[in-house]
N, C-alpha and C positions, 0 to 999 in steps of 0.2 A: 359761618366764617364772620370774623368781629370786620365791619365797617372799616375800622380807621385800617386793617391790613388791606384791606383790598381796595383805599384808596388809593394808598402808597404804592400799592403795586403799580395802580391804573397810572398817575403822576412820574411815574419811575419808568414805564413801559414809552408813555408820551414824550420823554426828555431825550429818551436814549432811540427813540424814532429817529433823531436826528442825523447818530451816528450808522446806525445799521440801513439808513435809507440807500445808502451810494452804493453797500454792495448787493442789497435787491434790486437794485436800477441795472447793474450788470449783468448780475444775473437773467433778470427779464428780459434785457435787452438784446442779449446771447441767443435769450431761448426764443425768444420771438421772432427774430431776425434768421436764425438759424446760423449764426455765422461761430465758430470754434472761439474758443477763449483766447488760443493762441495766435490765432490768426486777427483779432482783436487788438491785443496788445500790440503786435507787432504789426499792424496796418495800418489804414489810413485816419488821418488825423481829424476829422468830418465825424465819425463814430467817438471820437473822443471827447471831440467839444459838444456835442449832444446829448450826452451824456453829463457834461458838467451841465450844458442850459439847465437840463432836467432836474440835478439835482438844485441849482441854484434857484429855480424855481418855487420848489418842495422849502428848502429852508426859508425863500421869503415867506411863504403862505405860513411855513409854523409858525415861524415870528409874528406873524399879523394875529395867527389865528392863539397865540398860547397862551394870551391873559385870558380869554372865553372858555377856552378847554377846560384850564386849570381851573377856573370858577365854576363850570358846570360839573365836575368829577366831583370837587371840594364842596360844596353844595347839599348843605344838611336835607334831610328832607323833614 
């Protein structure tokens, strides 16, 4: 496999971390908790904002961490 594709993928995979983070956070947070999806949605609002913390979290640390990522992927050897 040529290098520069499976850079792009790695840079491509890290970017979009961002978006798919929130529904693995539900996800996880379902399953771990054991608590129903619907029962989620339509409950108390404590499971909600915990979930935003969590995600709001994860976006700070990308953002701290994405000039380092991007430079250790990109990173000839």
């Amino acid at each position: 496999m040529n290098d520069n594709v499976l850079t792009s993928a790695l840079v491509l995979c890290w970017r979009w971390s961002v978006f798919l983070m929130f529904p693995l956070l539900v996800f996880g947070y379902v399953e771990i908790l054991g608590v129903p999806l619907a029962e989620f949605d339509n409950g108390v609002n404590h499971h909600k904002w915990l979930l935003v913390a969590f995600y709001l979290l994860y976006v700070l640390l990308w953002w701290r961490l994405n000039r380092r990522v991007l430079a250790l992927i990109t990173r000839r050897r």
